[in-house]
KEVEX-10699 format. One record per residue (C-alpha): x, y, z; residue in three letters. Coordinates in steps of 0.2 Angstrom, whole numbers, plus 2048, in hexadecimal, padded with zeros to 3 digits. Example, Ala and Ser with C-alpha at 12.3 -4.5 7.8 and 13.67 -1.06 7.14 Angstrom:
<sites>
{site {83E 7EA 827} ALA}
{site {844 7FB 824} SER}
</sites>
This chain:
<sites>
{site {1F5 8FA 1B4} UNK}
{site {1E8 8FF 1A8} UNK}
{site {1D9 90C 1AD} UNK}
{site {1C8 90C 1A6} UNK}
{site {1BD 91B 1AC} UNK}
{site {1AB 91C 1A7} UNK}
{site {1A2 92E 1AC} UNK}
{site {18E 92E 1A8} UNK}
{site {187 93D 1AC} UNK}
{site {18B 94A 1B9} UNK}
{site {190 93C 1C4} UNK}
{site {1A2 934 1C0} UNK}
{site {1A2 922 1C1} UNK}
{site {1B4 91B 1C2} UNK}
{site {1B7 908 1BD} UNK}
{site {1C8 904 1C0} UNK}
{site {1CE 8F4 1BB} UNK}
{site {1E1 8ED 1BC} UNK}
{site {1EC 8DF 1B3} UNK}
{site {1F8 8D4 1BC} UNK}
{site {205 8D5 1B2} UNK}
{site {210 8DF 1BD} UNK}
{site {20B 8E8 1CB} UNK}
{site {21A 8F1 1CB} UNK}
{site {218 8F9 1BA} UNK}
{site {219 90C 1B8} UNK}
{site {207 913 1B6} UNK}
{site {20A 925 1A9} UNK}
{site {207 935 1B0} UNK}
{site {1F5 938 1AE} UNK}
{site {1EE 94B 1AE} UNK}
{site {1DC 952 1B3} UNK}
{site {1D3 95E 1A8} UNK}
{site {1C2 962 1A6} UNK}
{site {1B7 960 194} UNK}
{site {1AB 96E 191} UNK}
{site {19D 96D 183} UNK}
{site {192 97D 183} UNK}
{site {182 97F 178} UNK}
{site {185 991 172} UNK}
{site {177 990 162} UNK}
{site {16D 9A0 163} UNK}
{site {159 99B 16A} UNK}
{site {14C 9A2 159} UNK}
{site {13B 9A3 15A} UNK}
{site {139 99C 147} UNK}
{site {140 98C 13E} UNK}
{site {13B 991 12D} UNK}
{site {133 9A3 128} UNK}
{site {131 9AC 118} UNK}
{site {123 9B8 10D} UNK}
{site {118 9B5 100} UNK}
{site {110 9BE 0F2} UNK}
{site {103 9BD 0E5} UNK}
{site {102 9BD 0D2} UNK}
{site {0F6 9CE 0D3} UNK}
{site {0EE 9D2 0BF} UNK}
{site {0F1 9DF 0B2} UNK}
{site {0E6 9E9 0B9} UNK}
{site {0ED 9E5 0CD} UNK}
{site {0FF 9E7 0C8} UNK}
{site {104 9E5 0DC} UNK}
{site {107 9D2 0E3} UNK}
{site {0F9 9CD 0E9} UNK}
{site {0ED 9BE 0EB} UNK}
{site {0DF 9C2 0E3} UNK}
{site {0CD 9B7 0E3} UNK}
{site {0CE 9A7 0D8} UNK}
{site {0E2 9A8 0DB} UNK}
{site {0EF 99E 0E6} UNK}
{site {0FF 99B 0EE} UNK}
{site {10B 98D 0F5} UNK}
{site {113 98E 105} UNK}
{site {120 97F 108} UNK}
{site {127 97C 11B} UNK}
{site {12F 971 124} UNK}
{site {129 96A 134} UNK}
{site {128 95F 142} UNK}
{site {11A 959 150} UNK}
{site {116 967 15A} UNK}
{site {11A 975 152} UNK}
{site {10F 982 148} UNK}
{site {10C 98D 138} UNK}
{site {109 99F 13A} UNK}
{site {105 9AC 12C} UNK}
{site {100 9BB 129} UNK}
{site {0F9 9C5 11B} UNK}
{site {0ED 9D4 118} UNK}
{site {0D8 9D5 114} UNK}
{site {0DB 9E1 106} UNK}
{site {0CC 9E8 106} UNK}
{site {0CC 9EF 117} UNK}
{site {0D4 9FE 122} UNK}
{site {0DE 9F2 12D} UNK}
{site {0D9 9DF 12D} UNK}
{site {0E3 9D0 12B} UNK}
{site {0E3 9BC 129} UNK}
{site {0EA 9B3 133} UNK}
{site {0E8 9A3 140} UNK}
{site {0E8 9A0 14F} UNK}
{site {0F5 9A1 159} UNK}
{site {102 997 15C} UNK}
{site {0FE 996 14A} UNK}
{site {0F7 988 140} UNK}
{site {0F9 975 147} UNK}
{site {103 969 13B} UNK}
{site {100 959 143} UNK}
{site {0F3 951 14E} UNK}
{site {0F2 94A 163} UNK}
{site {0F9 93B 15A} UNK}
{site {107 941 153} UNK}
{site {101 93F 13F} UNK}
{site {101 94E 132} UNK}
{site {0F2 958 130} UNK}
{site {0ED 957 11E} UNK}
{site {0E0 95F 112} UNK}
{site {0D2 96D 115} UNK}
{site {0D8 978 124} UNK}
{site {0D0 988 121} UNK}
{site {0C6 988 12F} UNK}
{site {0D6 98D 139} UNK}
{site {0D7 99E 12F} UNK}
{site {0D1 9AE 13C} UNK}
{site {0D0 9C0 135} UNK}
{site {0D6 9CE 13F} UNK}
{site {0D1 9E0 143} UNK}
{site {0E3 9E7 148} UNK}
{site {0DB 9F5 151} UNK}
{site {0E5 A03 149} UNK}
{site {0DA A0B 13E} UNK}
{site {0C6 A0F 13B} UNK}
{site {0BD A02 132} UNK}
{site {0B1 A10 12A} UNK}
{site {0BE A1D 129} UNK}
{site {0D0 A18 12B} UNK}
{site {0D2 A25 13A} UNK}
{site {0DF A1F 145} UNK}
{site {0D9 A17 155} UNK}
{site {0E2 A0D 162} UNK}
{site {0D9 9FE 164} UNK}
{site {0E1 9EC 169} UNK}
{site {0E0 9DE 15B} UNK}
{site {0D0 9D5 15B} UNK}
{site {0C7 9C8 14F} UNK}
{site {0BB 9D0 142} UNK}
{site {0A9 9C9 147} UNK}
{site {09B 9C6 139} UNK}
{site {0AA 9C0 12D} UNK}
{site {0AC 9AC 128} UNK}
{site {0BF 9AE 124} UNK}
{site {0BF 99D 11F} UNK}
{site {0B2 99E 10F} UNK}
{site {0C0 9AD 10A} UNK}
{site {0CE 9A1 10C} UNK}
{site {0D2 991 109} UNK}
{site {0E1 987 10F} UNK}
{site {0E5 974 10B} UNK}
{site {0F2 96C 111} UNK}
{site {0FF 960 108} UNK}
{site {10F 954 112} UNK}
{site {11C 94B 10C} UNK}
{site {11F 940 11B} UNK}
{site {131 93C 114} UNK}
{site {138 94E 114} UNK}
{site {12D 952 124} UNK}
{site {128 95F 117} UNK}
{site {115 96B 117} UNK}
{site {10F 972 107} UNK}
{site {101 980 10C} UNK}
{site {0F5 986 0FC} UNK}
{site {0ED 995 0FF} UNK}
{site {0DF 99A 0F5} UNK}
{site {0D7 9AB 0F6} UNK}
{site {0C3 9A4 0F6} UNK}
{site {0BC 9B4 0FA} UNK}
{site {0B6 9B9 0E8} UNK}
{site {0A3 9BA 0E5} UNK}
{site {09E 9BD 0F9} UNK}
{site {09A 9CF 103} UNK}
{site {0AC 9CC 107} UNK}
{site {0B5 9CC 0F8} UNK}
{site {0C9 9D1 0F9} UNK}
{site {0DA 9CF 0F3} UNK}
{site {0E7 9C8 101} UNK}
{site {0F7 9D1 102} UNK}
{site {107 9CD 100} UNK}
{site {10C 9C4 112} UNK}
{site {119 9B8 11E} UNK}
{site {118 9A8 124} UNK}
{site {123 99E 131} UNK}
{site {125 98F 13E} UNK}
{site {129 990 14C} UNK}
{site {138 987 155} UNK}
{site {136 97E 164} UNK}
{site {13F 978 175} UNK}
{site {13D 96D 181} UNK}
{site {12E 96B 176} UNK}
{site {127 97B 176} UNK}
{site {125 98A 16B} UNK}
{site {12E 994 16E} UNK}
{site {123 9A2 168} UNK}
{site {111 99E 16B} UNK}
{site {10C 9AF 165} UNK}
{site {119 9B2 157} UNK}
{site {10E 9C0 14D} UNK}
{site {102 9C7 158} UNK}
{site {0F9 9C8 169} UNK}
{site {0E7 9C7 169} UNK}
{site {0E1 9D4 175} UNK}
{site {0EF 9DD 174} UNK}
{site {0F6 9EE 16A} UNK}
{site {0FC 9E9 159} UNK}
{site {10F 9EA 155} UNK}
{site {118 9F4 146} UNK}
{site {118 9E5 13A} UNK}
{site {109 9DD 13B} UNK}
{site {102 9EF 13A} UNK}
{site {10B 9F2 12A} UNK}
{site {103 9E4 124} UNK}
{site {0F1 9E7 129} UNK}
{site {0F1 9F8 123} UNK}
{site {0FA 9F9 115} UNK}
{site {0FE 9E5 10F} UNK}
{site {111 9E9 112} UNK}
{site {11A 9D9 116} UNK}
{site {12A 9DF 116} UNK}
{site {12C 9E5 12B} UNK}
{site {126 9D1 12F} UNK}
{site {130 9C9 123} UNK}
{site {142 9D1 127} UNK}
{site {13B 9D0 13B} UNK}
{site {138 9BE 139} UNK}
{site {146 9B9 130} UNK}
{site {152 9C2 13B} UNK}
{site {147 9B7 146} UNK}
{site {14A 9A7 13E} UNK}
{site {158 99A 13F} UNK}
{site {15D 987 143} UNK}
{site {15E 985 155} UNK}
{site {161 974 15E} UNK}
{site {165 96B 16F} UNK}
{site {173 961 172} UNK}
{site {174 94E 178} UNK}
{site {17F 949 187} UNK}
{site {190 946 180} UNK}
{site {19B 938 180} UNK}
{site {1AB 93C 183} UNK}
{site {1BC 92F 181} UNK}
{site {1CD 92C 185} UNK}
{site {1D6 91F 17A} UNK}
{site {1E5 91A 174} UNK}
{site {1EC 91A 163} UNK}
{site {1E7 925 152} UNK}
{site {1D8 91D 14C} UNK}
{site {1C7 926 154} UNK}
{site {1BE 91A 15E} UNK}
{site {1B0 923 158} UNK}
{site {1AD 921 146} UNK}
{site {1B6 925 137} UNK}
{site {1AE 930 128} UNK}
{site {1AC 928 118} UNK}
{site {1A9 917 122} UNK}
{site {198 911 12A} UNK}
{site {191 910 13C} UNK}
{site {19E 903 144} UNK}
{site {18F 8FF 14D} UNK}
{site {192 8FF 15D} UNK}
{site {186 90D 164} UNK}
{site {18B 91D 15A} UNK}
{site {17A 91B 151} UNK}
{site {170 91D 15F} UNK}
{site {179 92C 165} UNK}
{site {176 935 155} UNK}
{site {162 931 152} UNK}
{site {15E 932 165} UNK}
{site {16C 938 170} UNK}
{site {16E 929 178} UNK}
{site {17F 926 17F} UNK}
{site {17D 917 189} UNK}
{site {180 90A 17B} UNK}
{site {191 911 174} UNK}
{site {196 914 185} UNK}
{site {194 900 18A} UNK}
{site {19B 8FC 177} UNK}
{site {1AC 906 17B} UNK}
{site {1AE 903 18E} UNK}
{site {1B9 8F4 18D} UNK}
{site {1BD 8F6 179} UNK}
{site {1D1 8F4 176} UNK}
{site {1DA 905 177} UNK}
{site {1CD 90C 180} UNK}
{site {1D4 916 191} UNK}
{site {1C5 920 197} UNK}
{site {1B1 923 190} UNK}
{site {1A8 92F 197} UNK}
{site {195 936 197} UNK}
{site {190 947 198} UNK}
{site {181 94D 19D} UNK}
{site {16E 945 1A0} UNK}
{site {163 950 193} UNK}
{site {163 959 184} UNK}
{site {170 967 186} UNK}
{site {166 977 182} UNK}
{site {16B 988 17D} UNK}
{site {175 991 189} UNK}
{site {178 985 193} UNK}
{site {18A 97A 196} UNK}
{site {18E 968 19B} UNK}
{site {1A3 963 1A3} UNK}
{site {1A9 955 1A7} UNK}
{site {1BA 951 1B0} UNK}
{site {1C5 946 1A4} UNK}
{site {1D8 93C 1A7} UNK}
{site {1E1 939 199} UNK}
{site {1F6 934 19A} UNK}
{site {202 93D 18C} UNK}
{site {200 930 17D} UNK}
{site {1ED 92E 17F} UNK}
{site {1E1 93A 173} UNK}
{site {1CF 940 175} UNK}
{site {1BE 93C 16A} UNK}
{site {1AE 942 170} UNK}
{site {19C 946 167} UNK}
{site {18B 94D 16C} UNK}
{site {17B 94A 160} UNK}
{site {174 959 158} UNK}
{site {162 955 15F} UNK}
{site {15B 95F 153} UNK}
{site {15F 952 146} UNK}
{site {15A 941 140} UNK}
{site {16D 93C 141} UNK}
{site {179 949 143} UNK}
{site {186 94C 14E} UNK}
{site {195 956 154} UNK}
{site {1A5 94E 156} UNK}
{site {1B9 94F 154} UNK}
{site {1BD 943 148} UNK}
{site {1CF 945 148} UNK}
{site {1D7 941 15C} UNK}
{site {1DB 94F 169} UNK}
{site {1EA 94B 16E} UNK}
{site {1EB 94B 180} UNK}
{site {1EF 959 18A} UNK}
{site {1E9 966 17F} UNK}
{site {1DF 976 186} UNK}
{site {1D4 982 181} UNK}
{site {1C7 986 174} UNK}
{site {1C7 976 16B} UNK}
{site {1B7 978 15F} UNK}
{site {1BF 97C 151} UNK}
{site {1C4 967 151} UNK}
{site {1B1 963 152} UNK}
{site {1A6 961 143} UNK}
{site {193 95D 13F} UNK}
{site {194 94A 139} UNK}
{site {185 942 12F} UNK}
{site {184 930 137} UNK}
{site {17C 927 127} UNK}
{site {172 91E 130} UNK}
{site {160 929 12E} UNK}
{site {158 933 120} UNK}
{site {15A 944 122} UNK}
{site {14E 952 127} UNK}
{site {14E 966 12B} UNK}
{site {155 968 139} UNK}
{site {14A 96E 147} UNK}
{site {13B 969 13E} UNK}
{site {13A 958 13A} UNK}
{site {12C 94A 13E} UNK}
{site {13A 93E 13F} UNK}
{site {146 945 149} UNK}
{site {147 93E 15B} UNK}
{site {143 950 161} UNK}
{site {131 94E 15B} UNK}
{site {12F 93C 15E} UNK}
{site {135 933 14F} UNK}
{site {13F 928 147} UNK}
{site {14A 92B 138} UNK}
{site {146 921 126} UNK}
{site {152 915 125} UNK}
{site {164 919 119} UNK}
{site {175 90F 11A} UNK}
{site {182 91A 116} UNK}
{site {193 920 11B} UNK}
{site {197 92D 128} UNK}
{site {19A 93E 11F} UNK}
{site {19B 952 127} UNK}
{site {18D 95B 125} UNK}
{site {18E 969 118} UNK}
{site {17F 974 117} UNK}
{site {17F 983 115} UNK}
{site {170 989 11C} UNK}
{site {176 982 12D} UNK}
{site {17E 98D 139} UNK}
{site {191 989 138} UNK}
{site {198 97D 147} UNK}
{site {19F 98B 154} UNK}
{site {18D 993 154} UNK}
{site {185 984 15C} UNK}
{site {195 97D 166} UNK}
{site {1A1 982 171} UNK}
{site {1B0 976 178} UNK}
{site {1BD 978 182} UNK}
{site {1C9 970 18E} UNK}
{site {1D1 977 19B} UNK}
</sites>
């Protein structure tokens, strides 16, 4: 008699179907245990983060911006998420540029990257710290500086690379000739991350209406970047949901799955690394040869914090594959590639890797136009399954957590 067990979600649907070759046959001993996957990636407010400088002259040896002069910020980002800076008026007691918040918006109601002039989105602040005429302390909350157009001091263009998903910002002191005439300090920029498609900081620098904090004053007063920058990029990291997760019991040594070094077989794996979507490879693998039991877990994106199980069968000479997109990602995903051989308990995550499915160009992660995360589809490539090696990705055990027990 020959089992096949298909569980979707957090309801188990068992399909049993039997040969009549001999009734009489002796079934193996089956065992029950339960498959954990855990999302254990620690929630940031940022994506990407980092300061900025000036040239400064011979005469300003500090590095600053100063009129006529310019800077490049480049970024990664994805549909819905926003740019927030900061950086001192100069020639003030305690202003500062910035927008906004939740910061500068990087693509439009319809999805498309905002391009060109967008200075008119630049505010300057009064951080309510200090005197404007003096520089006496005062304990006043942060409020917008009136009679100023921060926009003819400061220009910003922007610049896309639709491919790469990737911003370049130019920021160009314009202030040079008017009453208001300054150098910009040095200053830190950042995205934010989102979940569930929202930021998750909609006020990442500052509160308007609100007392000031230590590193934005720092800034205003002074032009010290240094408190946001090491705040911010304590602050900053790859974060990511997790898809529901196939899970199957087979016979054999061959991973039903995929096999590194060799192409998408096809049959569904694809669509559960660009979208999440188990469904396909689930059908594909239901009644595929040496195939015992396939199981999904979980009906939405898996996000930090949070856990999905799933009760599993398995006899003595059956093994174990399983995978779960990186949602994150334009085609990534966690899996074993070599069997779990059935039985086995415990912290299994040490077996699971971070697998490239070769089937979609690559972008940031977490901040990607053509990610499914933000609405997208990946470009196109045709290439062989490989694991992920970058360094600038938290490793494995810092996103995922499995075990079987």
């Amino acid at each position: 008699m020959k089992k096949v067990v298909l569980g979707f979600s957090a309801t188990l649907l068992l399909l049993a179907s039997c040969n009549n070759d001999d009734d009489n046959t002796a079934m193996p001993e089956t065992q029950e245990s339960t498959l954990t996957i855990e999302n254990v990636v620690e929630a940031r407010d940022f994506v990407q983060s980092g300061a900025f400088f000036g040239e400064g002259s011979e005469e300003v040896e500090a590095p600053v911006v100063l009129p006529g002069q310019s800077i490049q910020l480049k970024f990664n980002a994805g549909n819905g998420q926003a740019l927030m800076f900061a950086t001192m008026y100069g020639s003030s007691k305690d202003w500062f540029f910035a927008p906004e918040n939740p910061g500068i918006a990087l693509y439009d109601d319809s999805g498309s990257a905002i391009t060109g002039d967008v200075s008119s989105k630049i505010r300057l602040w009064n951080n309510g710290t200090k005197d404007d005429s003096t520089g006496d302390p005062e304990n006043n909350p942060v409020a917008m500086v009136s009679g100023v157009n921060a926009p003819a001091l400061m220009k910003l263009d922007l610049a896309y690379d639709a491919m790469a998903s990737e911003f370049t910002l130019t920021l160009t002191n314009t202030s040079g000739g008017t009453d208001n005439e300054t150098p910009f300090s040095p200053g830190v920029w950042a995205v934010s991350n989102v979940l569930g498609g929202e930021l998750l900081n909609p006020m990442p620098f500052y509160v308007e209406g609100e007392h000031s904090n230590p590193e934005i004053t720092a800034i205003a007063e002074g032009g010290n970047n240094e408190p946001l920058a090491v705040k911010t990029e304590e602050n900053t990291g790859i974060i990511t949901g997790l898809s529901p997760a196939i899970v199957v019991v087979y016979q054999g040594n061959e991973n039903p799955l995929f096999r590194t070094g060799e192409k998408d077989y096809g049959m569904g794996l694809k669509e559960l690394a660009q979208k999440g979507d188990i469904s396909g490879l689930m059908e594909a693998l239901q009644n595929a040869e040496g195939i015992e039991a396939v199981y999904g877990v979980g009906e939405a994106p898996l996000p930090p914090g949070e856990e999905i199980s799933i009760q599993i069968e398995t006899t003595p000479d059956t093994k174990i594959a399983y995978a779960t997109m990186f949602g994150y990602s334009n085609d990534w995903f966690y899996a074993n590639s070599q069997g779990i051989a059935a039985g086995t308990t415990g912290d299994i995550t040490a077996q699971t890797g971070l697998f490239d499915n070769g089937t979609g160009v690559d972008q940031y992660p977490g901040a990607g136009n053509n990610q499914a995360a933000f609405g997208g589809t990946p470009e196109t490539e045709d290439k062989g399954i490989t694991e992920v090696d970058a360094g600038y990705l938290p490793p494995v055990s810092d996103v995922i957590r499995v075990t079987i027990n």
